[in-house]
FIMI-24045 format. One line per 4 residues: number of its first residue (from 1); their letters; for each residue y, z, x of C-alpha. Coordinates in steps of 0.05 Angstrom, whole numbers, plus 5000, padded with zeros to 4 digits. Example, Ala and Ser with C-alpha at 12.3 -4.5 7.8 and 13.67 -1.06 7.14 Angstrom:
2
1> AS> 4910 5156 5246 ~ 4979 5143 5273;
END
This chain:
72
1> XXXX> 7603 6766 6460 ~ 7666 6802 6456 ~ 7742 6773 6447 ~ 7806 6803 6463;
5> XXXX> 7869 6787 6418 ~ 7918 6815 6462 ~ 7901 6898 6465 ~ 7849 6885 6422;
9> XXXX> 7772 6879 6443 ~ 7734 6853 6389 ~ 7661 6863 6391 ~ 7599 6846 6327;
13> XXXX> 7552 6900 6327 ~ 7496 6872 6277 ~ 7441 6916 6261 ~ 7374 6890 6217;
17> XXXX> 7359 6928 6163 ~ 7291 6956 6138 ~ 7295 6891 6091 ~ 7291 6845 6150;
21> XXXX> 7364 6824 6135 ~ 7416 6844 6178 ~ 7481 6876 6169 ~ 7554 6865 6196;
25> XXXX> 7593 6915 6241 ~ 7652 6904 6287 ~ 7676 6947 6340 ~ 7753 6936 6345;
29> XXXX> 7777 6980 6407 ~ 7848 6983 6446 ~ 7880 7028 6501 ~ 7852 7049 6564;
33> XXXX> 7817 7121 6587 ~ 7841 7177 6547 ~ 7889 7135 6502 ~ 7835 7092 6477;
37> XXXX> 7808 7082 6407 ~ 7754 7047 6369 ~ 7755 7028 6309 ~ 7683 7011 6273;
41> XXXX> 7686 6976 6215 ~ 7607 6966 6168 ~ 7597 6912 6109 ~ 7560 6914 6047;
45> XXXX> 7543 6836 6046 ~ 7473 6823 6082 ~ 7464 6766 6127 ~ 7393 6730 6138;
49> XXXX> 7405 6728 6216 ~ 7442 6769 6276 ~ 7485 6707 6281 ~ 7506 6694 6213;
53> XXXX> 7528 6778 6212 ~ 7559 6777 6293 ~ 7599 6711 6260 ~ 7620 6750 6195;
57> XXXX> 7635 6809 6236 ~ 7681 6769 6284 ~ 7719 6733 6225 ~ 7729 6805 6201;
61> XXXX> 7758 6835 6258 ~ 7805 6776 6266 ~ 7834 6782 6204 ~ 7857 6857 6211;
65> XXXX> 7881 6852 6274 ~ 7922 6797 6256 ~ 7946 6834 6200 ~ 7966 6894 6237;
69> XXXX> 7999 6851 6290 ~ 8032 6804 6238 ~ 8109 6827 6239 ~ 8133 6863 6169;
END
């Protein structure tokens, strides 16, 4: 399930791998119509459920946008 952290909509995308493990992606998109962007970030860690790599995936996306919304 996605979360917003103020413009940003934070969304796991796991996929399983041929292995049978899975792997983490997170969708990090802002803006609205043409002025919209996504960014899509993949790991290298594998994760032996869709859970354990949406959870990952979430922590991930998080952290970045707190650190490009942290003031400098």
């Amino acid at each position: 399930m996605p979360i917003t952290m103020g413009k940003y909509r934070i969304a796991a995308c796991p996929r399983q791998l041929p292995c049978g493990q899975y792997a983490a992606q997170v969708s990090i998109a802002s803006g609205r119509g043409s002025a919209s962007t996504d960014r899509v970030m993949r790991f290298h860690d594998e994760f032996p459920s869709h859970d354990a790599a949406a959870r990952y995936a979430i922590a991930q996306g998080i952290d970045w946008v707190r650190d490009v919304t942290r003031p400098h």
